[in-house]
GUTOR-529029 format. One record per residue: x, y, z of N, C-alpha, C in turn; residue in one letter. Coordinates in steps of 0.05 Angstrom, whole numbers, plus 32768, in hexadecimal, padded with zeros to 4 digits. Example, Ala and Ser with C-alpha at 12.3 -4.5 7.8 and 13.67 -1.06 7.14 Angstrom:
// GUTOR-529029
81087F8E809C80F67FA6809C81087FBE809CA81017FD3808E81117FEB808F81028001809DS
***
This chain:
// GUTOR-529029
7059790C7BF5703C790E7BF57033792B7BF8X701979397BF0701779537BED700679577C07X700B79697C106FFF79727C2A6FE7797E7C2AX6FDC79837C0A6FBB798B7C066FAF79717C03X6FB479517BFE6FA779417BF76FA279337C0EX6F8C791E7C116F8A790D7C246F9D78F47C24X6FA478EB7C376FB078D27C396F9A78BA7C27X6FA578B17C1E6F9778917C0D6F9178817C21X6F8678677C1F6F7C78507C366F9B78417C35X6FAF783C7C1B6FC2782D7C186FD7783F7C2AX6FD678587C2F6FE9786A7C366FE9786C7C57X6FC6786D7C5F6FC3785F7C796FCD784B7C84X6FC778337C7E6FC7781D7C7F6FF578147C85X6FFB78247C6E7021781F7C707025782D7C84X7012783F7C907022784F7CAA701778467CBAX7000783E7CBF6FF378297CDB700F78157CE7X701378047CC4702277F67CC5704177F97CD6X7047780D7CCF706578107CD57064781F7CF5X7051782B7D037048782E7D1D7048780D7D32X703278027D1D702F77E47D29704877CD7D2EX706077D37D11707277CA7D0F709177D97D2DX708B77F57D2C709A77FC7D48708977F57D61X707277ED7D62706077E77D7D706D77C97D80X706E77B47D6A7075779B7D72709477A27D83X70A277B07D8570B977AA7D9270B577A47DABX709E77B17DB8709377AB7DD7708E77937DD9X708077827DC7707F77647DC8708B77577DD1X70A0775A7DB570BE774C7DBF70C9775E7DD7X70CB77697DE070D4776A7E0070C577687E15X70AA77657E11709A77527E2670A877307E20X70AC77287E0470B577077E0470D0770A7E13X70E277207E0F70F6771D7E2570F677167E43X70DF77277E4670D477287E6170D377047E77X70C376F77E6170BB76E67E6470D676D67E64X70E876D37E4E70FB76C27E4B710D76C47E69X710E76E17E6D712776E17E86711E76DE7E9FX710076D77E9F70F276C97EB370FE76AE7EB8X710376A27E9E710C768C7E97712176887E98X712E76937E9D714C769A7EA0715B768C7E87X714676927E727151768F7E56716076A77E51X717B76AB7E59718876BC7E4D719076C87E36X719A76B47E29719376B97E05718476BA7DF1X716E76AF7E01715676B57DF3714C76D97DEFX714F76DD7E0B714276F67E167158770D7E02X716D770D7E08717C77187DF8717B771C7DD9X716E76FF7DCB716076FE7DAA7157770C7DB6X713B77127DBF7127771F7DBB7128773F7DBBX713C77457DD7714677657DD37154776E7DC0X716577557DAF717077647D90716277627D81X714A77567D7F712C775F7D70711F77727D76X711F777E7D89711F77997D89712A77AE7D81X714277A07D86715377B77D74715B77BB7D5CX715377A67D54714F77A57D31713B77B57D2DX712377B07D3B710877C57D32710977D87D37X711D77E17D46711D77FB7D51712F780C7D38X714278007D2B715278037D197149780A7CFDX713377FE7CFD712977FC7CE0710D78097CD9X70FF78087CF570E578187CF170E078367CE8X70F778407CE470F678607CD970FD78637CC2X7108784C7CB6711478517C9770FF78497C91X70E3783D7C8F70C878357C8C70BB784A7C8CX70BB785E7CA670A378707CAB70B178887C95X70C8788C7C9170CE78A37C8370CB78967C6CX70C778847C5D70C3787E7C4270A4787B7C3FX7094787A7C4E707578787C52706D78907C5DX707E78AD7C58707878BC7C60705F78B87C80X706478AC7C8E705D78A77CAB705278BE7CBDX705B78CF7CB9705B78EE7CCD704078FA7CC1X704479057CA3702A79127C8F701279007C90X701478E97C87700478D07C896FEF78CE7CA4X6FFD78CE7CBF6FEA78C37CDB6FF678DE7CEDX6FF779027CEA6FFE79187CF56FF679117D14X6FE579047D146FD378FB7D346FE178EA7D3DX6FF278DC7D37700378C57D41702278D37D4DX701F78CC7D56704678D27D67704F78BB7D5FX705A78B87D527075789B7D4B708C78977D5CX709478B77D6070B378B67D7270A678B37D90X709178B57DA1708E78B57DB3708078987DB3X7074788B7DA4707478717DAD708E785E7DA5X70A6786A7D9B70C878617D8E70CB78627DB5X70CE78847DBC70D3787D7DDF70D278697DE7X70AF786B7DEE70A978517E0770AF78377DFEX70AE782B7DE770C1780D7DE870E0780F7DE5X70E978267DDB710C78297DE1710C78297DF8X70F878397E0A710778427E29710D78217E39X70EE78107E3570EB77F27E41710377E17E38X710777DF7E18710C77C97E0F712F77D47E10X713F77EB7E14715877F57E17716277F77E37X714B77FB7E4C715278017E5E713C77F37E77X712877EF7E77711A77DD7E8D712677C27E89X711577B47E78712377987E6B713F77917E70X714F779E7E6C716B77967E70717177997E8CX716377A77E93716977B37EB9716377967EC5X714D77917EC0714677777EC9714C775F7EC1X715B775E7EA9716B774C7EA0718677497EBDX7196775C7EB471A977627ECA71A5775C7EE9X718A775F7EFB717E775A7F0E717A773A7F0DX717377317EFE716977107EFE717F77007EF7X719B770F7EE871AE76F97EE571BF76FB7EF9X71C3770E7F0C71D4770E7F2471EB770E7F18X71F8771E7F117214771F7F0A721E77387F19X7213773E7F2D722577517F437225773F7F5AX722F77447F767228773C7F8E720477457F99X71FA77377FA671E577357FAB71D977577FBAX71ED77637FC871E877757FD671E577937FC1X71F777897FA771F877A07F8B71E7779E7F80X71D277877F7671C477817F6671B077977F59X719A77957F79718B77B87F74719977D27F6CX71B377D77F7D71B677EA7F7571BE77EC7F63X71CB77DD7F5A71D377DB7F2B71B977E07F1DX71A377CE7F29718C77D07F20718A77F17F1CX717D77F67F32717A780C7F357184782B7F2AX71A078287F2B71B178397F1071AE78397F00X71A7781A7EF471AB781B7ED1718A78277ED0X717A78257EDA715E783D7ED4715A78547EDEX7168785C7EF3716278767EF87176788A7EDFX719678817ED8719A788D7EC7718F78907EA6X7186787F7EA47174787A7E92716578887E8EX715378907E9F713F789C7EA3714578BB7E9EX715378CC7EAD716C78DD7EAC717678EA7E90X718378D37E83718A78D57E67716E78DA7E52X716378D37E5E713D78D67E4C713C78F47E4CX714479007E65713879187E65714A79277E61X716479307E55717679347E4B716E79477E2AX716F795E7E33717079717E15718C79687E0AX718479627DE3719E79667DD971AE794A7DDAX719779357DE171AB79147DE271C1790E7DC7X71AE79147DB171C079167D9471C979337D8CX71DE792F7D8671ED79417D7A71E5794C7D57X71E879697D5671E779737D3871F279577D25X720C794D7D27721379437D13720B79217D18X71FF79207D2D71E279067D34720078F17D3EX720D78F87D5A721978E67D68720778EC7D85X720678CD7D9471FB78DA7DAD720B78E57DC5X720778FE7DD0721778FE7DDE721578F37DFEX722578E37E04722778D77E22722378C07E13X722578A57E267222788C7E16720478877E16X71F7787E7DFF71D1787F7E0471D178667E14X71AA786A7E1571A678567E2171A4783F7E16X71B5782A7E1571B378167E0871C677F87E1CX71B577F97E3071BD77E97E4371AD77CC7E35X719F77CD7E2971A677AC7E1A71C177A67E14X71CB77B47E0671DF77A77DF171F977A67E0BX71F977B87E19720377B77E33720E77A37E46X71ED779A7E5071EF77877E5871F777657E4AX71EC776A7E3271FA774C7E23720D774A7E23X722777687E1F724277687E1E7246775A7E35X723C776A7E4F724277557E6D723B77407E74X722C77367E69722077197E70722C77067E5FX7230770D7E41722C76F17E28725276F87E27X725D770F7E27727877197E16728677167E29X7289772D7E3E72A377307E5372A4771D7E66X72B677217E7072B877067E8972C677117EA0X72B277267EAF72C377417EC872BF772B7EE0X72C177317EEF72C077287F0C72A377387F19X729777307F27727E773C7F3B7282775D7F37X72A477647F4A72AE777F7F4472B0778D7F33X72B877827F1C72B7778B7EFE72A1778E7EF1X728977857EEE7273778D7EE87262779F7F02X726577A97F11725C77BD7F22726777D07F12X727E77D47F15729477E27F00728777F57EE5X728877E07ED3727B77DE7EB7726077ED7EBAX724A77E77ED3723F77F77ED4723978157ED5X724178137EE87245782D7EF5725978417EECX726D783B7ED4727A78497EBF7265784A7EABX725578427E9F724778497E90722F78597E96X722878577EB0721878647EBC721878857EB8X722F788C7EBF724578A17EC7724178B07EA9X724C789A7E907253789F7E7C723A78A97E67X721D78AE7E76720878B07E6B720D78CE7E6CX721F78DA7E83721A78F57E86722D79017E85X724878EE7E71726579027E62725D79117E4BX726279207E4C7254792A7E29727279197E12X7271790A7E11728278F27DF4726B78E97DE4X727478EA7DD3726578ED7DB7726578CA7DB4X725C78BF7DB4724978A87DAD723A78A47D85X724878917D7E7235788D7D61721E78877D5EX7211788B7D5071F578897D4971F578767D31X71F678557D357200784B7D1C71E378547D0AX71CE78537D0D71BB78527CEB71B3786A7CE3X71CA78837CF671C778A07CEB71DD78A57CE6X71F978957CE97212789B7CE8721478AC7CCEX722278C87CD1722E78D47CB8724C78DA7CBBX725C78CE7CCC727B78C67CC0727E78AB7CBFX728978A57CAA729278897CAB727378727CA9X726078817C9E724978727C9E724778557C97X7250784E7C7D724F78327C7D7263781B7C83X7278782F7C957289781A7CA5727978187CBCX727078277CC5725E78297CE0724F781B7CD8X723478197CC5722A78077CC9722B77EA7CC0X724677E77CB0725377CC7CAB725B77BE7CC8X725E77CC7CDA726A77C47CF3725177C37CFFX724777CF7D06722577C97D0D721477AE7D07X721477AD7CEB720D77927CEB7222777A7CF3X7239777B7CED7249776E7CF77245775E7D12X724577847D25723D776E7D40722B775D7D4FX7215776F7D3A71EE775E7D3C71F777437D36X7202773A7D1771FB771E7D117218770F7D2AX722A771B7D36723B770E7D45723077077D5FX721B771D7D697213771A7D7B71F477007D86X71E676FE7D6971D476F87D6071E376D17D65X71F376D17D4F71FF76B27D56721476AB7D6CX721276C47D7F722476BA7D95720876AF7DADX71F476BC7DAD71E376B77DB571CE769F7DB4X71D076947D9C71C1767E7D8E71D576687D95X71F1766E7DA0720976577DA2720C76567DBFX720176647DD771FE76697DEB71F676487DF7X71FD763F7E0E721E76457E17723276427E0CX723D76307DFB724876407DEC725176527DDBX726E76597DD8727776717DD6728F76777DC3X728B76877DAB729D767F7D8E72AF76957D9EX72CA76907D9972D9769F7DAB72E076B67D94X72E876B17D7A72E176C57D5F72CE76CC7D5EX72B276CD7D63729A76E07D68729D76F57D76X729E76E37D9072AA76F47DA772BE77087D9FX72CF77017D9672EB77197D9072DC77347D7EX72C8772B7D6872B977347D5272A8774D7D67X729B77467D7D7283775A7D84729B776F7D92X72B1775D7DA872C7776E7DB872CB77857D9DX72DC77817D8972EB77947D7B72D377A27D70X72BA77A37D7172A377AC7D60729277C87D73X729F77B67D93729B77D27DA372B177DF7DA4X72C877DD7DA572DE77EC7DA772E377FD7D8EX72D577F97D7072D278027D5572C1781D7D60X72AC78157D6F7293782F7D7772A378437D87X72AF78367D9E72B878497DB972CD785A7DA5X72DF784B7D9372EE785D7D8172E778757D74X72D4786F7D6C72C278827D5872BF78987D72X72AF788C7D8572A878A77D9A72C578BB7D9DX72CB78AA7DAC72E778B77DAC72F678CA7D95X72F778C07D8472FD78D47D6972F078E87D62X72CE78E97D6572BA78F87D5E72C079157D78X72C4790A7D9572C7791C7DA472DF792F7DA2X72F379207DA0730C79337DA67319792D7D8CX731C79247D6F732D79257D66731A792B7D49X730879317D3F72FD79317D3172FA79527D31X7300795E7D15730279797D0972E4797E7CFEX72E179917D0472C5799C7CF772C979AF7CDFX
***
């Protein structure tokens, strides 16, 4: 679009749109909200990978609707923040808090870690890397916590653990993938990406039970990522 012309009403209107379309993600993690009140576990969990689908997809929209030229008055990435920061890192905190899967005396303070580092990692110059890996593990204590709740099967001790290693791990500089920016190995990355959405998606919908080949499907789908990190940091040639 030319930067001497005015935006059109149809040109408005696709970028309202695609603002309004990253604002619904707050929705759906207020409906989380509600579900884990409910101690609808799997439900709450749909709803945070509806977030993260929107979170996923809402910029291949705004860059094709030229979004930025279109609404210059609008911040897109700073309203992308405030429902990533809730729906990646409050939401799940409190997920974690309400299912009790530490000892009673850990609870807060898990709580409490998984947002103060969080918070921390927000303010962090330089989260993505030139060649768009994140460095330290992001914040993405949804997908986190589903691993610990729906996937692994630690003991009380072992998820304090799991915590508090990842905690830690917000502030290693290890290179972390960026699956919907990945530029090595891009469409294995994001073949594996969707992979573990739709594994994770019908492990969830099958809740309580539990496809023990799903399960294996999301396990090897994080250990595919931690690989990647790993390679990207120390074994990967520039």
């Amino acid at each position: 679009m030319s930067t001497s012309s005015s935006p059109t009403s149809t040109q408005r209107f696709l970028a309202w749109s695609v603002h309004a379309f990253t604002a619904s993600g707050l929705l759906s993690g207020f409906m989380a909200i509600l579900a884990i009140n409910e101690h609808d576990w799997s439900g709450a969990m749909l709803w945070l990978l509806l977030c993260l689908f929107i979170d996923g997809i809402d910029g291949t929209f705004a860059r094709l609707w030229n979004v930025k030229e279109v609404l210059p008055h609008v911040d897109g990435k700073m309203i992308d923040y405030v429902i990533d920061f809730a729906t990646y890192a409050i939401i799940p905190a409190y997920f974690f808090y309400q299912a009790e899967m530490v000892w009673e005396e850990w609870r807060l303070p898990c709580t409490f870690l998984i947002l103060m580092v969080s918070a921390l990692y927000y303010g962090l110059d330089g989260m993505v890397s030139d060649d768009l890996y994140f460095i330290g593990f992001p914040v993405m204590w949804n997908i986190a916590i589903l691993f610990l709740f729906f996937i692994l099967d630690f003991p009380p001790a072992g998820n304090v653990a799991y915590i508090v290693i990842l905690a830690i791990l917000h502030f290693v500089p290890i290179k972390f993938p960026y699956p919907s920016r990945a530029t090595s190995y891009r469409w294995l990355t994001i073949g594996v990406t969707v992979l573990l959405i739709a594994s994770l998606v019908v492990l969830l919908l099958q809740y309580p039970e539990r496809n023990e080949i799903l399960r294996w499907v999301a396990i090897l789908s994080a250990i595919y990522f931690g690989w990647i990190g790993i390679w990207a940091t120390w074994i990967k040639k520039d």
